[in-house]
LOSE-163468 format. One record per residue (C-alpha): x, y, z; residue number from 1; residue in one letter. Coordinates in Angstrom, 3 decimals. Each point is the difference from the previous one (the first is absolute). Layout:
BEGIN
<east = X, north = Y, up = Z, i = NUM, aa = a>
...
//
This chain:
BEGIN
<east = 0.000, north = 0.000, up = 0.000, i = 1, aa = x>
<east = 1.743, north = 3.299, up = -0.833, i = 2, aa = x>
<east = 0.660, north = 2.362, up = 2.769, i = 3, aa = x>
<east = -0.182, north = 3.968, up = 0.100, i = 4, aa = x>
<east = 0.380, north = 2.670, up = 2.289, i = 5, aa = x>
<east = -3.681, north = 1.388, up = 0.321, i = 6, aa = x>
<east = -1.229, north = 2.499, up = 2.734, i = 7, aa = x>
<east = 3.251, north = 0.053, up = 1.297, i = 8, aa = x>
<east = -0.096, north = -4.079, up = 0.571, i = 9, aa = x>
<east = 1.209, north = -2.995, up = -1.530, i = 10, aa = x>
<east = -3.022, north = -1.556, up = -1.442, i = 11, aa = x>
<east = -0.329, north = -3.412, up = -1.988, i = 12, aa = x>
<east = -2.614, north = -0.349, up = -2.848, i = 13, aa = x>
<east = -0.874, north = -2.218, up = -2.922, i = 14, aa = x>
<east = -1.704, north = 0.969, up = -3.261, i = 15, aa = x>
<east = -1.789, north = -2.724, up = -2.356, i = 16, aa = x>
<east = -2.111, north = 0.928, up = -2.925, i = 17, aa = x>
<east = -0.829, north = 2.950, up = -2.828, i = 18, aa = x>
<east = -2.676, north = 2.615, up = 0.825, i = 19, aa = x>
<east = -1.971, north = 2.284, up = 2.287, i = 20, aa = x>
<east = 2.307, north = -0.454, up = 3.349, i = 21, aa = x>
<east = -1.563, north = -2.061, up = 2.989, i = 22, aa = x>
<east = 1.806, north = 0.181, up = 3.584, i = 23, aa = x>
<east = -0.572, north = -2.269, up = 2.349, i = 24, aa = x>
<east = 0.486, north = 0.456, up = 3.745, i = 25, aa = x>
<east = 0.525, north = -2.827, up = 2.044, i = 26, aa = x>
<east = -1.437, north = -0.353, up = 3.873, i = 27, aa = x>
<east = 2.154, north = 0.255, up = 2.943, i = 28, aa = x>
<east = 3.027, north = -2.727, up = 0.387, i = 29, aa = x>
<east = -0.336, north = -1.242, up = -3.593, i = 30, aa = x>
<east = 1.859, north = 0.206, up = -2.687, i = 31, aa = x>
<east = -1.113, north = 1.458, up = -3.362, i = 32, aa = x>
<east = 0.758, north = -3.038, up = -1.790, i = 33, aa = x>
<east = -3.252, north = -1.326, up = 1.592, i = 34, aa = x>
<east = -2.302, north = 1.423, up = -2.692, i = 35, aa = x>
<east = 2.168, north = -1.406, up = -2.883, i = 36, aa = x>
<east = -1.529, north = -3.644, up = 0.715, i = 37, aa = x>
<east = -3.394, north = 1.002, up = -1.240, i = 38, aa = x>
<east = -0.599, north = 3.807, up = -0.132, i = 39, aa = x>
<east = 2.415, north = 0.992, up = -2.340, i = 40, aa = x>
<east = 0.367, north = -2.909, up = -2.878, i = 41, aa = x>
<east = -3.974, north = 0.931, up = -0.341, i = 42, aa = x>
<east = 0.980, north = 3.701, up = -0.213, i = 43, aa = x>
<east = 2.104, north = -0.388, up = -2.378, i = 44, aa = x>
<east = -2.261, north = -2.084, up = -2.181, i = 45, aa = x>
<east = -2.728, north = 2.484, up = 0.475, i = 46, aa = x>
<east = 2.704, north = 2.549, up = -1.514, i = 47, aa = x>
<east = 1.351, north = 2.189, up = 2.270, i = 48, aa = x>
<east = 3.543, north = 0.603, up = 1.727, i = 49, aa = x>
<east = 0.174, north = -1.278, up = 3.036, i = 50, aa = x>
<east = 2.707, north = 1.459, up = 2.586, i = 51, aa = x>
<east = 0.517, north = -1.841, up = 3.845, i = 52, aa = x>
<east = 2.269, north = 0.937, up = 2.520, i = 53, aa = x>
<east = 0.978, north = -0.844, up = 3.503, i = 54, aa = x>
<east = -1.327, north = 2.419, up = 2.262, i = 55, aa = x>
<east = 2.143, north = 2.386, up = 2.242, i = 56, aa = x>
<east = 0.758, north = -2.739, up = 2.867, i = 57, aa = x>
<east = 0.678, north = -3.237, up = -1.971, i = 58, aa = x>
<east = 3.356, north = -0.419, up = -1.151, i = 59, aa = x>
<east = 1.515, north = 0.405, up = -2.672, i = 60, aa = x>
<east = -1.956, north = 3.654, up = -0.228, i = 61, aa = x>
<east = 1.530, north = 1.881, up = 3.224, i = 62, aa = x>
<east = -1.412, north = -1.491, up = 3.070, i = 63, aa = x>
<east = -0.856, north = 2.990, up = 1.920, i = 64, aa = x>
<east = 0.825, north = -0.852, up = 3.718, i = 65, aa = x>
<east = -0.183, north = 2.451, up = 1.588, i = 66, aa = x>
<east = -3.760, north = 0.945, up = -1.139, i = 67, aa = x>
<east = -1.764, north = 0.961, up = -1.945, i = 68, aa = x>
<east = -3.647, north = 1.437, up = -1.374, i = 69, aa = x>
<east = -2.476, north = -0.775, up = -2.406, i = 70, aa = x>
<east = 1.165, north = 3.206, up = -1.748, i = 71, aa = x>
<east = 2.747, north = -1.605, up = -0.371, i = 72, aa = x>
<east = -1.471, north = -2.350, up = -2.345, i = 73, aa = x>
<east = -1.593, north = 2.141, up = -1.270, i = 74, aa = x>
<east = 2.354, north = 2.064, up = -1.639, i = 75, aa = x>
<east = 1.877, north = -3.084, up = -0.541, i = 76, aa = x>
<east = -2.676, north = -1.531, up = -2.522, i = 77, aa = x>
<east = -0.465, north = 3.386, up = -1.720, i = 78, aa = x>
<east = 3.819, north = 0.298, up = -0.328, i = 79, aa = x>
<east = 0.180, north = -3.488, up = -1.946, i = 80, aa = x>
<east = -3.284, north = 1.499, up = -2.382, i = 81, aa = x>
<east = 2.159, north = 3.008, up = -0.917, i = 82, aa = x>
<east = 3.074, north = -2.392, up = -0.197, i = 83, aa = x>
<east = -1.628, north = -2.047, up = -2.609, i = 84, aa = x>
<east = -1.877, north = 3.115, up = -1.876, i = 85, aa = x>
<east = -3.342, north = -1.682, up = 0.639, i = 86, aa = x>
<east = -2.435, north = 2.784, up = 1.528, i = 87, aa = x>
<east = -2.368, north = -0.573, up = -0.170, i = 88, aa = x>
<east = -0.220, north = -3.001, up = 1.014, i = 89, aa = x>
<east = -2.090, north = -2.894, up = 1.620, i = 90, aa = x>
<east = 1.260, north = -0.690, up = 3.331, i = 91, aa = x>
<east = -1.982, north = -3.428, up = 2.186, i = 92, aa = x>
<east = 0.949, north = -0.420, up = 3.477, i = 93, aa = x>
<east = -0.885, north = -2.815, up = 2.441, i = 94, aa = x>
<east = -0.229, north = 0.645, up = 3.797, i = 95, aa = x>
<east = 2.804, north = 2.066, up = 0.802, i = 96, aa = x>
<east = 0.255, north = 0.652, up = -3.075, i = 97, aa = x>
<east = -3.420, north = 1.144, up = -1.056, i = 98, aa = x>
<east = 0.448, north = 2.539, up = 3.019, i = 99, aa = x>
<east = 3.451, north = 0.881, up = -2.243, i = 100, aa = x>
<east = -2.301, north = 0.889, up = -3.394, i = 101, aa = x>
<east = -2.829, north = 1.893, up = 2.140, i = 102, aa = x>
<east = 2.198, north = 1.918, up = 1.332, i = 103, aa = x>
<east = 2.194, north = 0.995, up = -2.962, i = 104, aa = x>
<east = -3.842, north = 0.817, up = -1.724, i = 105, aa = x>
<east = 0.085, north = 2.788, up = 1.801, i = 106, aa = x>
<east = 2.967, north = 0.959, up = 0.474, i = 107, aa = x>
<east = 0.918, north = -0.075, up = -3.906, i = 108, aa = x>
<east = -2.777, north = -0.845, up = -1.619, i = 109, aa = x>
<east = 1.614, north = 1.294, up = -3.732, i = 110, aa = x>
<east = 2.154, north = -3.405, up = 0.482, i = 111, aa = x>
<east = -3.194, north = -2.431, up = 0.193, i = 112, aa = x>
<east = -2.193, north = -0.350, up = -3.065, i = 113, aa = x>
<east = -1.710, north = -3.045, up = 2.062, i = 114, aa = x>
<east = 0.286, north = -1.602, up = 3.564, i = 115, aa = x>
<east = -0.706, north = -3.547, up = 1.156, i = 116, aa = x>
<east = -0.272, north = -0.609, up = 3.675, i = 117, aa = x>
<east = 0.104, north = -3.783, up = 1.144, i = 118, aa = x>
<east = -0.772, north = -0.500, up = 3.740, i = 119, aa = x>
<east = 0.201, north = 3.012, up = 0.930, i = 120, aa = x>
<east = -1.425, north = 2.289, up = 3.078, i = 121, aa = x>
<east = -0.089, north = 3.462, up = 0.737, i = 122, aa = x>
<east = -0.471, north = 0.336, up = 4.271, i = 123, aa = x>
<east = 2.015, north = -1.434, up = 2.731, i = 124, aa = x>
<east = -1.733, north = -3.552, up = 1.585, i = 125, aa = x>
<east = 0.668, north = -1.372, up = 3.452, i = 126, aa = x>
<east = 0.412, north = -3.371, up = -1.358, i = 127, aa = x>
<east = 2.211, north = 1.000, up = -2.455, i = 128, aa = x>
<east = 2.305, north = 1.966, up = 2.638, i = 129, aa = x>
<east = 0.615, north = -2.582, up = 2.214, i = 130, aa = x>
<east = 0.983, north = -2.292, up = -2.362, i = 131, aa = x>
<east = 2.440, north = 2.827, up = -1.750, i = 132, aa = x>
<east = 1.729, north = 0.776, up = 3.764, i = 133, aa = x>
<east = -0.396, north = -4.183, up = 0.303, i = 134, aa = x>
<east = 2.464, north = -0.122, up = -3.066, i = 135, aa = x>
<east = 2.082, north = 3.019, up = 1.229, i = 136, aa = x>
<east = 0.965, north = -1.990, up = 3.149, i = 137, aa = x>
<east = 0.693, north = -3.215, up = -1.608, i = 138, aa = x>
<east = 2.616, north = 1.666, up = -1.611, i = 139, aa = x>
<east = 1.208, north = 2.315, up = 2.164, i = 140, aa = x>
<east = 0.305, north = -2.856, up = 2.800, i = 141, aa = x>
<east = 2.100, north = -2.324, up = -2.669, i = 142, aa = x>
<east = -3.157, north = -2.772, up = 0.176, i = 143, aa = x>
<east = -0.559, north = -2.552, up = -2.756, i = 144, aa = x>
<east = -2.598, north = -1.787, up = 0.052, i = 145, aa = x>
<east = 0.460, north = -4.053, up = -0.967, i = 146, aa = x>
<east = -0.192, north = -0.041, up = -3.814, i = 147, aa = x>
<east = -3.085, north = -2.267, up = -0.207, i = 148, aa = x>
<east = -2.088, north = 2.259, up = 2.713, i = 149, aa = x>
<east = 1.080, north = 3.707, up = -1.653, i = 150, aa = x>
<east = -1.584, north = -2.158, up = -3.687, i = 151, aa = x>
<east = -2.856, north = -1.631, up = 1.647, i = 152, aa = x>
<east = -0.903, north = 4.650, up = 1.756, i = 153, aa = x>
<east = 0.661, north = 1.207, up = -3.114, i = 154, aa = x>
<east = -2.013, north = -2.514, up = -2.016, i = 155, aa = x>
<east = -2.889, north = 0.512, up = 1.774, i = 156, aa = x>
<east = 0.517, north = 3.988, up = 0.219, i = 157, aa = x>
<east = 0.645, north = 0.360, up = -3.770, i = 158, aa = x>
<east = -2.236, north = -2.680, up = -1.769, i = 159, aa = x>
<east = -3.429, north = -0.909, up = -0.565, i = 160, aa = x>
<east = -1.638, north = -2.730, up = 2.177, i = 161, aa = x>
<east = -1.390, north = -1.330, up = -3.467, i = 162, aa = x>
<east = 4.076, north = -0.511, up = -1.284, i = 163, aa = x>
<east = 1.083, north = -1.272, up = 2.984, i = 164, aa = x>
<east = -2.761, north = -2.560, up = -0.337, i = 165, aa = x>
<east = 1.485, north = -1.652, up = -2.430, i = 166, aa = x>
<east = 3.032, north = -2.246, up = 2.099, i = 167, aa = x>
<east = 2.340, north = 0.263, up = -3.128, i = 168, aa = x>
<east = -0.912, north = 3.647, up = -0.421, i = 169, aa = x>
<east = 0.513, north = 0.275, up = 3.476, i = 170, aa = x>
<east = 3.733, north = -1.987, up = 0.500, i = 171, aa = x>
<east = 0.993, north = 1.872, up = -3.804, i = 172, aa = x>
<east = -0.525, north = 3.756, up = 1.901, i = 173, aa = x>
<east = 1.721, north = -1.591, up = 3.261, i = 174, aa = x>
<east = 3.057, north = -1.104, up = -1.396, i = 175, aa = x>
<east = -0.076, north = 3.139, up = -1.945, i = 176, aa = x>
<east = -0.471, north = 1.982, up = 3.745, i = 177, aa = x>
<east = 2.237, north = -2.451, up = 1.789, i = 178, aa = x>
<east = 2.932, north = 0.784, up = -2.364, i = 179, aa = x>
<east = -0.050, north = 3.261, up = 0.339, i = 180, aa = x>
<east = -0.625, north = 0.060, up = 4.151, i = 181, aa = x>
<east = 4.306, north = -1.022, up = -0.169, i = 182, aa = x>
<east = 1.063, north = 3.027, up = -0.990, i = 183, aa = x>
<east = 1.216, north = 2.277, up = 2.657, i = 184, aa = x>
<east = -2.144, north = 3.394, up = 0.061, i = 185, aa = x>
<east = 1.520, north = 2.722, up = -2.013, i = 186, aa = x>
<east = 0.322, north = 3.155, up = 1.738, i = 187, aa = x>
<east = -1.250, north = 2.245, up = -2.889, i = 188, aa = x>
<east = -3.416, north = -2.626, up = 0.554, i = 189, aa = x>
<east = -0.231, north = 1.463, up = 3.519, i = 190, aa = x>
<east = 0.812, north = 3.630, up = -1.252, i = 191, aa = x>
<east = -3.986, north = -0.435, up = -2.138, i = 192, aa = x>
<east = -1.406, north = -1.649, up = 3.079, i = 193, aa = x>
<east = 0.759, north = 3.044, up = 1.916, i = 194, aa = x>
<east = -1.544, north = 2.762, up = -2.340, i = 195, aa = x>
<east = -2.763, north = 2.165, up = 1.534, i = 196, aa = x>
<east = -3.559, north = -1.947, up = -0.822, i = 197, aa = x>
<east = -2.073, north = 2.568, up = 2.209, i = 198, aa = x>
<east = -1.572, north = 2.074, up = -1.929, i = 199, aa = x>
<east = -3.665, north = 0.023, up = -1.439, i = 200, aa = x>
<east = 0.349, north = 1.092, up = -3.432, i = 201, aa = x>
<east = -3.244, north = -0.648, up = -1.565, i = 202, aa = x>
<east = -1.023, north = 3.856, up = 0.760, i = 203, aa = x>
<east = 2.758, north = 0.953, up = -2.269, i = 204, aa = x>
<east = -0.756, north = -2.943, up = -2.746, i = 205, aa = x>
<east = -2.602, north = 2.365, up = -1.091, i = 206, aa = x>
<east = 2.698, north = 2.064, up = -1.833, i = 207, aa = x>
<east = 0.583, north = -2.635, up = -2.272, i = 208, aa = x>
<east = -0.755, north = 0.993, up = -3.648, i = 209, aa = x>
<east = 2.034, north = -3.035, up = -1.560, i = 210, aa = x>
<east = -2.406, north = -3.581, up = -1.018, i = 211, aa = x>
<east = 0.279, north = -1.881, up = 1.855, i = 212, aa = x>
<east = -0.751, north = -3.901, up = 0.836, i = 213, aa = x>
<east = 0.095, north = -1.844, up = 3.481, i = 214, aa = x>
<east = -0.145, north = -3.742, up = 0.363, i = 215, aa = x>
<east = -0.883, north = -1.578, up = 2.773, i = 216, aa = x>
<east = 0.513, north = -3.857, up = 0.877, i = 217, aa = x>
<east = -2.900, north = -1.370, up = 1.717, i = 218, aa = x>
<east = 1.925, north = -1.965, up = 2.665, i = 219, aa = x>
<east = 2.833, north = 2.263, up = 0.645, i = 220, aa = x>
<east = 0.681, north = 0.138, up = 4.010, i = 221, aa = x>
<east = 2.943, north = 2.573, up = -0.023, i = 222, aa = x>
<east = -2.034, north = 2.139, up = -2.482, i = 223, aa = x>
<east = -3.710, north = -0.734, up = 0.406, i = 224, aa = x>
<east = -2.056, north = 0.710, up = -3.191, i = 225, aa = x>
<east = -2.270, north = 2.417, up = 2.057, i = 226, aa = x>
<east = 3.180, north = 2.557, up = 0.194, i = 227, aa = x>
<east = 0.591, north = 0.450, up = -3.752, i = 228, aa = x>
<east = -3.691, north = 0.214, up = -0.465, i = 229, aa = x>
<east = 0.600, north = 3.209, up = 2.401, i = 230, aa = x>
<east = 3.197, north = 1.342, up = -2.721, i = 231, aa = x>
<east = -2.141, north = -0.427, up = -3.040, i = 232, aa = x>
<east = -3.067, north = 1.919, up = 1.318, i = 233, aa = x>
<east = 2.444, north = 2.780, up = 1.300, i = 234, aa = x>
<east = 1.846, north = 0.203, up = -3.542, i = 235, aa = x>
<east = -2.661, north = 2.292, up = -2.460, i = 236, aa = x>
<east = -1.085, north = -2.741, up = -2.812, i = 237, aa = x>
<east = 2.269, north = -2.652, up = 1.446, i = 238, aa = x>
<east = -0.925, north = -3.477, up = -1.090, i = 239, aa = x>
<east = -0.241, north = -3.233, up = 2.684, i = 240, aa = x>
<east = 0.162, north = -3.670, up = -1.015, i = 241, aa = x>
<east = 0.275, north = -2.476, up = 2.520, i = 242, aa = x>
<east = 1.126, north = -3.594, up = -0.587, i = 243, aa = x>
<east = -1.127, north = -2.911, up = 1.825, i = 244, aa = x>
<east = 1.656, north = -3.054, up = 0.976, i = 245, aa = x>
<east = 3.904, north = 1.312, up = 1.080, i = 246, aa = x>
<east = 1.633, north = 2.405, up = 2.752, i = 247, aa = x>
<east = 2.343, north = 2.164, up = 0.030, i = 248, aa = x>
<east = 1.862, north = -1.834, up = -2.440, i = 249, aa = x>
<east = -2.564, north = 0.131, up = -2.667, i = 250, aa = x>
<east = 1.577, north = 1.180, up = -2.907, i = 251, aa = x>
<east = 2.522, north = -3.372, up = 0.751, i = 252, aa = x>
<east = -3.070, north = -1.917, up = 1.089, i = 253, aa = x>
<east = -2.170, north = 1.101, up = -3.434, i = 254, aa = x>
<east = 1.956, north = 1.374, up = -1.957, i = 255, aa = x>
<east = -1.904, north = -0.623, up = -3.030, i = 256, aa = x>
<east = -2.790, north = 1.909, up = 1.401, i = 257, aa = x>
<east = 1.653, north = 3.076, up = 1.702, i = 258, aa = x>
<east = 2.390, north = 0.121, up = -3.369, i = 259, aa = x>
<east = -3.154, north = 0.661, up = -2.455, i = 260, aa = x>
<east = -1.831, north = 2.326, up = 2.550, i = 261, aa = x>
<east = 3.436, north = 2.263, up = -0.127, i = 262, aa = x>
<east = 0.334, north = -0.409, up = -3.941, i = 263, aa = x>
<east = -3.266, north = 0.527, up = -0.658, i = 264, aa = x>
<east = -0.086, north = 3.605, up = 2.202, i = 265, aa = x>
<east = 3.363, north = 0.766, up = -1.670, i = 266, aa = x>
<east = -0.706, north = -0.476, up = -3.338, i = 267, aa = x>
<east = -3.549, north = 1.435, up = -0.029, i = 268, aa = x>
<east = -0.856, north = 3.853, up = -1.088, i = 269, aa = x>
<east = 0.694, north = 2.273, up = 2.570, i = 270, aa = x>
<east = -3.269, north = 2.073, up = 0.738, i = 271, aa = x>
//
């Protein structure tokens, strides 16, 4: 993946395909190679240029650890569409990173000619900030959990009850889970766990001029599907589409399905 010096960080990207540019920002602790298994090879097809990148936090881009914001990444992902001379462009976000693209909406909305949120939210949740300080101690206190435990929380955090169902399903996504549960934390991982989630911004989603489309997943724990209904009726003309059957791994879980809902909005005429 090539490597430039963007918003005065080291950032790592990859670019596949010919046409109107797509970026795609990855949630937190995951690598932006994620989308290539099934987001971008139908992106491409569909005809546009499709640009990924590891977040501020996740190495090889600069890990951050010392802090940092969701400014930040912000300017980070509008750095990379002036980089590669795409404004406008369409930018889709999941979970922390659909709170990336509705924030850089309104912040620079001349860089966004569409925005896809997947599993998104736009207030603070109880819930959600206990298991976010949870997280924060685990690493801060050097704890790893056993491999096959950390699979089997995550598993049932991230996925559907209807995929995990299915007992090869189930031991495909757990050896998936349990393989990764060996590496050590990174600290630039703990540097996006500790960014400032307090603030109701659904007031201020009202500013948003950009189309937009949210996309809930039906079965999503960390991001319930109530919470982006609450984005797209506080974005002016924003469209909602929720998909049953997967969490908050959906666009993994049905990827078929949440790949034609974002094609579809893309490639249709902008009102």
């Amino acid at each position: 993946m090539p490597i430039a010096i963007l918003n005065g960080i080291q950032l790592s990207y990859d670019v596949t395909g010919t046409g109107p540019l797509v970026v795609m920002v990855m949630g937190s602790g995951s690598p932006g190679r994620v989308w290539r298994t099934y987001q971008t090879p139908a992106l491409v097809k569909a005809g546009f240029r499709v640009a990924t990148m590891d977040n501020r936090g996740i190495a090889p881009s600069h890990e951050s650890v010392h802090g940092m914001t969701i400014d930040d990444l912000v300017a980070d992902t509008a750095a990379l569409i002036n980089h590669l001379n795409g404004a406008p462009a369409h930018v889709v976000g999941t979970s922390m990173g659909a709170r990336v693209v509705q924030e850089l909406v309104l912040a620079r909305p001349e860089l966004v000619a569409k925005a896809v949120m997947l599993a998104t939210a736009g207030r603070p949740h109880p819930l959600s900030r206990a298991l976010n300080l949870g997280e924060q101690a685990l690493h801060d206190e050097s704890v790893q959990l056993p491999p096959q435990y950390a699979a089997a929380i995550k598993a049932m955090l991230n996925l559907s009850p209807y995929t995990l169902e299915d007992p090869t399903q189930a031991q495909q996504w757990l050896d998936i889970f349990e393989f990764s549960a060996t590496a050590k934390p990174a600290p630039g991982v703990r540097a996006q766990l500790g960014m400032d989630r307090s603030r109701n911004r659904l007031a201020d989603y009202a500013r948003i001029t950009t189309p937009s489309l949210v996309v809930g997943f039906a079965d999503d724990q960390l991001a319930p599907a109530v919470f982006g209904r609450e984005v797209a009726a506080a974005i002016p003309g924003a469209r909602y589409v929720e998909i049953e059957r997967c969490g908050h791994y959906g666009y993994l879980e049905r990827p078929d399905e949440v790949n034609r809902v974002i094609i579809d909005f893309l490639t249709a005429p902008t009102r």
